[in-house]
C-alpha positions in Angstrom: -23.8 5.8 -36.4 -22.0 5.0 -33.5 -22.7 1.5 -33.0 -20.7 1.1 -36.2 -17.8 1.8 -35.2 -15.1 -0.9 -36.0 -15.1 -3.6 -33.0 -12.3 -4.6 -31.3 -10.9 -7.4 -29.5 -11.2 -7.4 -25.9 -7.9 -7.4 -23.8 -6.7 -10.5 -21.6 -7.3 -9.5 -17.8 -5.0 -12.9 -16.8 -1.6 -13.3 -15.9 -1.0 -10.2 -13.5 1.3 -10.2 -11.0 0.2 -9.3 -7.3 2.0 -6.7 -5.7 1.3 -7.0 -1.5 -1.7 -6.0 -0.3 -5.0 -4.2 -2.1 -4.6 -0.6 -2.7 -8.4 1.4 -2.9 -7.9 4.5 -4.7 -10.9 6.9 -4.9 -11.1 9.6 -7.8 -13.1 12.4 -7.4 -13.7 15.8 -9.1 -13.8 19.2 -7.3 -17.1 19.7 -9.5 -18.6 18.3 -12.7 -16.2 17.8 -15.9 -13.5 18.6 -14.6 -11.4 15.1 -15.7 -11.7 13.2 -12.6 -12.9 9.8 -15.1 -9.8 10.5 -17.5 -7.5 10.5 -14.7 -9.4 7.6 -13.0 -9.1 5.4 -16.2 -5.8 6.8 -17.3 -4.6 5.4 -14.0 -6.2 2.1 -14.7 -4.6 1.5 -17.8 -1.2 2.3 -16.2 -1.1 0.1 -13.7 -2.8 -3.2 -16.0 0.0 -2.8 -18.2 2.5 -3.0 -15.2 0.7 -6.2 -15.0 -1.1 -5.6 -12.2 -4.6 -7.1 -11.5 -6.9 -3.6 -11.6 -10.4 -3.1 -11.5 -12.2 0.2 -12.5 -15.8 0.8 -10.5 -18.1 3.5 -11.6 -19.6 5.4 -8.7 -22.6 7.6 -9.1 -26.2 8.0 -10.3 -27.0 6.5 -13.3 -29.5 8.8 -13.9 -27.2 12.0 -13.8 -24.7 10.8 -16.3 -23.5 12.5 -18.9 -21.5 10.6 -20.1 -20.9 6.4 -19.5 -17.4 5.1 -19.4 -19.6 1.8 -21.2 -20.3 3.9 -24.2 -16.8 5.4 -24.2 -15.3 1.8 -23.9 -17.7 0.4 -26.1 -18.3 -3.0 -23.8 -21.2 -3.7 -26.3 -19.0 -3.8 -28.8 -16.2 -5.4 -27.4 -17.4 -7.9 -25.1 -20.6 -8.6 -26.9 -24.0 -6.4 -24.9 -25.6 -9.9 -23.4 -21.8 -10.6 -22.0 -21.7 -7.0 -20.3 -21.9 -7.5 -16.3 -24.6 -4.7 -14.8 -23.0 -4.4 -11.3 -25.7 -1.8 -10.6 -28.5 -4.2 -11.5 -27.2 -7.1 -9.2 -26.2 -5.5 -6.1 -29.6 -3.7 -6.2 -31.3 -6.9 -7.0 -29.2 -8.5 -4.1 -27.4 -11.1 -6.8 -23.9 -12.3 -6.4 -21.1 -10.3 -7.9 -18.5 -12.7 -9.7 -14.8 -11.8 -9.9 -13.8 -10.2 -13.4 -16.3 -8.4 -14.0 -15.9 -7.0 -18.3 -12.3 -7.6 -19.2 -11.3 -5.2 -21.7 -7.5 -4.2 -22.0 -6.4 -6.1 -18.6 -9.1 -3.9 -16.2 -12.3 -5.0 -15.1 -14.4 -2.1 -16.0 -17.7 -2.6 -12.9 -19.4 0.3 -15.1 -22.9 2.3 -15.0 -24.7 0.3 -18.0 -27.2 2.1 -20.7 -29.6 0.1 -19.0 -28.6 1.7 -15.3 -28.8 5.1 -16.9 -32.2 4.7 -18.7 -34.0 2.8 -15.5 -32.4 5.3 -13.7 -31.1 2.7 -11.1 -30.3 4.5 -7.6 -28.1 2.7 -5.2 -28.8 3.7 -1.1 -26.0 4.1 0.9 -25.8 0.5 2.0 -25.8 -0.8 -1.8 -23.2 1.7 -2.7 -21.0 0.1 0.2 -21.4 -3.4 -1.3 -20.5 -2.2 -4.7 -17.7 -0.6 -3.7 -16.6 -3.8 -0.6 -17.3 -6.3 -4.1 -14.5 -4.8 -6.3 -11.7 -7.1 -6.7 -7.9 -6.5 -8.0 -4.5 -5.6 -6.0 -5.5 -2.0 -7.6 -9.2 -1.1 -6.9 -10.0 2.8 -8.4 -13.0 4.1 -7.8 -14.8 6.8 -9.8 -16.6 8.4 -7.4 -19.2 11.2 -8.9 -18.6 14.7 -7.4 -21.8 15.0 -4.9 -22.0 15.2 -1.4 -24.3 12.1 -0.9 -21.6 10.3 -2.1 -18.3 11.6 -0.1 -18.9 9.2 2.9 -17.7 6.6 0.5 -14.3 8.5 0.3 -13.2 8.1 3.8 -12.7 4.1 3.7 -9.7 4.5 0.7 -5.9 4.7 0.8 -5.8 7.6 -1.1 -8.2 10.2 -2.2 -7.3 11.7 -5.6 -9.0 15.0 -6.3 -9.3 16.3 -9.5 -9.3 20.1 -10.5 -9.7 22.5 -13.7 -7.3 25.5 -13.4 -9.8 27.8 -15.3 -10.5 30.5 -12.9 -14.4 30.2 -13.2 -14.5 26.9 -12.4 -12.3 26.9 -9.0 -14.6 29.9 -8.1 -17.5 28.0 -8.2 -16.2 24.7 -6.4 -14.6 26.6 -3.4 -16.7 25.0 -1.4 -16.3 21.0 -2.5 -12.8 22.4 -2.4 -13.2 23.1 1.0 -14.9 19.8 2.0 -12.3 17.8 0.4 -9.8 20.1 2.3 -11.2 19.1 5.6 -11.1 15.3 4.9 -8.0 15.5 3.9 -7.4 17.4 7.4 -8.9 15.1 9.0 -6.4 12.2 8.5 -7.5 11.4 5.0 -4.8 10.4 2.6 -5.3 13.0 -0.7 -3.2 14.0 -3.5 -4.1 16.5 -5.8 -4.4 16.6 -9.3 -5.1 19.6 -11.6 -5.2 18.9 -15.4 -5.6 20.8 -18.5 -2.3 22.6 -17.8 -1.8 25.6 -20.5 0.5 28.5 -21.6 -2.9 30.5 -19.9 -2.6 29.1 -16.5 -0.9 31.1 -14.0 0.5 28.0 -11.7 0.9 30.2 -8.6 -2.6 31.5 -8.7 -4.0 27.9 -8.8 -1.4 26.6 -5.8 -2.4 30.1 -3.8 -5.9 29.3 -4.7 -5.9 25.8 -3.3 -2.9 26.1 -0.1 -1.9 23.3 -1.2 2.3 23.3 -1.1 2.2 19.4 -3.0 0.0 19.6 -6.6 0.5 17.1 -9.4 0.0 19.4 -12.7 -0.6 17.6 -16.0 -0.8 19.0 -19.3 -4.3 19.1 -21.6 -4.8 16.6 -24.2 -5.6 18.0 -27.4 -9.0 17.0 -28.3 -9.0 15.0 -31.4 -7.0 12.5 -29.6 -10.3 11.7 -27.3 -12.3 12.0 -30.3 -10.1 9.7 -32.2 -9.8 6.9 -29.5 -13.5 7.0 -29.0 -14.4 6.4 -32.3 -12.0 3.6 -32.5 -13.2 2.1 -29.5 -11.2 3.0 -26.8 -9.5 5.2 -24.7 -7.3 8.3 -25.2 -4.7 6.8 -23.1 -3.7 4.0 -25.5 -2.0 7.1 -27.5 1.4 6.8 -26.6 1.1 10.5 -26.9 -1.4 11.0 -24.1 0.3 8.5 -21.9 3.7 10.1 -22.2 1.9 13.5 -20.8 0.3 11.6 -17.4 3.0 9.1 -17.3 4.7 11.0 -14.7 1.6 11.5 -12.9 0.7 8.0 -12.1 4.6 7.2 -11.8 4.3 9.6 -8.7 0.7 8.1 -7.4 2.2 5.0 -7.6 4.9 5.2 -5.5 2.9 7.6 -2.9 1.1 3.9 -2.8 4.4 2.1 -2.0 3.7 0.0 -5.5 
């Protein structure tokens, strides 16, 4: 059903503009769907159509997906599956990595594959370095999965992003990736923090007392059938001008924090 979805055409990665020096941005969640990859490709998105040369890198373990950014994308569709770039496959098979890596809408998506997922494809340390030292673009995000293995990764960026869910439960159960994210960003770490899904429900000085933080970025929560709708069409949620509108000023503020 869902390979029949109406293709579209890729987007043009050329022509960007360089702003001075490479910006690495790290996107991370305080737990498990929390929004941390919306946020990550939302901000993609924002800066390519600045014109900006972007690149979007998937980091994680193939095998605990839940969800791919390739299937939400649809690559296969778009760029054609035996044009798709595995950057998984090649730095674990120690193969050169080539600049551009799956244009589609003016990012470079360097994305966990079907293929990754099904072999279950597992990246040491050292290869997770590489993947993330290979990424190219004056804007370089990085989707990093929420797991411990992985935060040593964090601590080489410009900025750490960290995502939250206001729902009470949630928090509750994070406190302590909440703390550990706290203490890097203690420790001389550059963070912002970003907490999503912003309703009439959510008591904003709770979530501020909860998290002593006295500088929060809130967003609002995108209804679903927008996400539904862009995935079936192919795409993202943020090509709504809708969606966009709500995290505009969001990535407007991340920016600048960047100097950009």
């Amino acid at each position: 059903m869902f390979k029949e979805r109406f293709a579209v055409k890729s987007g043009n990665a050329g022509g960007f503009v360089y702003p001075s020096g490479v910006r690495k941005i790290a996107v991370t969640g305080t737990g498990e769907c929390v929004g941390a990859t919306f946020i990550a490709s939302g901000l993609c998105l924002f800066f390519a159509r600045k014109g900006v040369r972007t690149s979007y890198t998937e980091v994680g373990r193939p095998a605990e997906m839940r969800r791919l950014m390739y299937d939400s994308l649809a690559l296969d569709r778009r760029l054609g599956k035996e044009n798709v770039t595995s950057v998984y496959s090649a730095v674990k098979d120690s193969k050169p990595l080539k600049e551009g890596e799956n244009p589609v809408d003016g990012v470079f998506w360097r994305v966990i594959t079907e293929e990754d997922a099904a072999c279950g494809v597992e990246l040491d340390p050292g290869e997770t370095a590489r993947l993330i030292s290979t990424a190219r673009g004056t804007i370089q995000v990085f989707d990093v999965q929420a797991d411990e293995g992985l935060d040593r990764h964090l601590l080489d960026m410009d900025l750490i992003i960290a995502v939250a869910d206001p729902m009470p439960s949630k928090l509750l159960r994070q406190k302590d990736r909440i703390k550990a994210l706290k203490k890097t960003g203690a420790a001389g770490n550059r963070i912002l923090w970003v907490v999503n899904r912003m309703n009439d429900g959510v008591s904003k000085r709770q979530v501020q007392g909860f998290l002593r933080e006295e500088q929060i970025l809130f967003a609002g929560d995108v209804p679903a059938e927008k996400i539904y709708t862009a995935e079936f069409r192919c795409g993202l949620a943020h090509s709504d001008r809708e969606v966009m509108s709500e995290y505009d000023s969001i990535f407007t503020k991340i920016s600048q924090s960047l100097g950009i």
